[in-house]
C-alpha positions in Angstrom: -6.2 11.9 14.2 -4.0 13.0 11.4 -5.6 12.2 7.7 -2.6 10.2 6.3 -3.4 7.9 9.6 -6.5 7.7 8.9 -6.0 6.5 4.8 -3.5 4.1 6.3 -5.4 2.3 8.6 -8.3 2.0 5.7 -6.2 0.6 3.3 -4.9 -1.7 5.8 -8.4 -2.8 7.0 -9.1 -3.6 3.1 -5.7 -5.4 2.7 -6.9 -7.7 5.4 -10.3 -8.5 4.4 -8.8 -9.3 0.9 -6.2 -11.6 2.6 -8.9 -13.0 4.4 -11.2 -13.6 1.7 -7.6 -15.1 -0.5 -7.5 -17.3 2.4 -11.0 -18.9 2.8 -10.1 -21.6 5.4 -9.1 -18.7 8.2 -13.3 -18.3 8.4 -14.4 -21.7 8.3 -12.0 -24.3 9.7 -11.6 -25.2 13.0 -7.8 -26.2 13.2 -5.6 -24.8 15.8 -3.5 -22.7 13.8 -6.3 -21.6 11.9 -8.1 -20.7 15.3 -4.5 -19.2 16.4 -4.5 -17.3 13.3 -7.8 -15.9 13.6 -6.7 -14.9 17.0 -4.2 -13.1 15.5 -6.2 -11.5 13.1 -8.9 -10.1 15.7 -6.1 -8.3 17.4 -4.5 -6.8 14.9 -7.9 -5.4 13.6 -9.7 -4.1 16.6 -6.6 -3.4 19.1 -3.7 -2.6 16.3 -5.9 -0.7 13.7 -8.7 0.9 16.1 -11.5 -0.9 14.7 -14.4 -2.4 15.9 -14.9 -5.8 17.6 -18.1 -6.1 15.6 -15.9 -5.3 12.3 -13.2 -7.8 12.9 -15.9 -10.6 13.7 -18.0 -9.6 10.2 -14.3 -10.4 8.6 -13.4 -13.2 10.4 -16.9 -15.5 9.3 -19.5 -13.7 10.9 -18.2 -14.0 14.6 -20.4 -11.7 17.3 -18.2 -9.5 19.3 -17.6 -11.7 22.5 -15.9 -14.5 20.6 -13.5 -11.8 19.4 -13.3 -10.5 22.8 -12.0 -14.0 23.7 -9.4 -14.1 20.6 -8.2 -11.0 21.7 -7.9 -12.1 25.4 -6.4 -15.4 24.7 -3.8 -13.7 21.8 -2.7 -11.8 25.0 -2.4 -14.7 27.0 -0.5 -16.5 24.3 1.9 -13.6 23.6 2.9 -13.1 27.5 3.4 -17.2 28.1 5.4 -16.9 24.9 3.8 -19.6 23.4 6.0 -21.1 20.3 3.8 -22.2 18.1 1.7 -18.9 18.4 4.9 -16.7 18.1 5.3 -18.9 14.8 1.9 -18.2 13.3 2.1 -14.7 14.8 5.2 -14.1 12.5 3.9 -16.4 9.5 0.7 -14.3 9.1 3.0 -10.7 9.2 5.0 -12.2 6.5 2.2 -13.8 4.6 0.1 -9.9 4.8 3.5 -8.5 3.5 3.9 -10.7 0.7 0.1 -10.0 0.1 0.9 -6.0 0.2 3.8 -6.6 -2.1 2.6 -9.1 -4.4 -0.8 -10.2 -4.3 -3.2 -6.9 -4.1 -4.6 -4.8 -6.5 -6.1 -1.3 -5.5 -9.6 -0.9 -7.1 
């Protein structure tokens, strides 16, 4: 693995646990977007970025590695049926981790 992949996908992983901590409610509420969100989420961290289930979980509230086994599942399942109002939330979250990127972080 090249170096400047490897810097990327740490500052991603640390853009997204700030994002997550910004957004409180994606680890503790039980609403379907939120849930569809943390779906999201759980992908993008363990199957996008190459980290661990155990990871994503620890940054998602403490979830064990077979309820992110199931987000990841059911995100897959969502994205093939082409489910509407997961495609929304899908793209919401991109945009909302972009504005973050742009607008909203501070390296340490």
């Amino acid at each position: 693995m090249q170096s400047g992949s490897y810097e990327t996908r740490k500052l991603d992983i640390k853009l997204i646990k700030e994002f997550v901590l910004a957004n409180k409610k994606l680890t503790i509420t039980q609403q379907r977007e939120v849930v569809m969100a943390r779906r999201y989420l759980a992908y993008l961290i363990s199957v996008k970025l190459g980290h661990t289930l155990r990871l994503a979980g620890e940054i998602l509230g403490g979830r064990d590695h077979t309820t992110m086994v199931a987000a990841i599942k059911r995100h897959y399942e969502a994205t093939e049926t082409k489910d509407p109002v997961y495609i929304d939330i899908k793209n919401s979250i991109q945009k909302d981790i972009e504005d973050f990127r742009n607008y909203g972080y501070q390296f340490n």
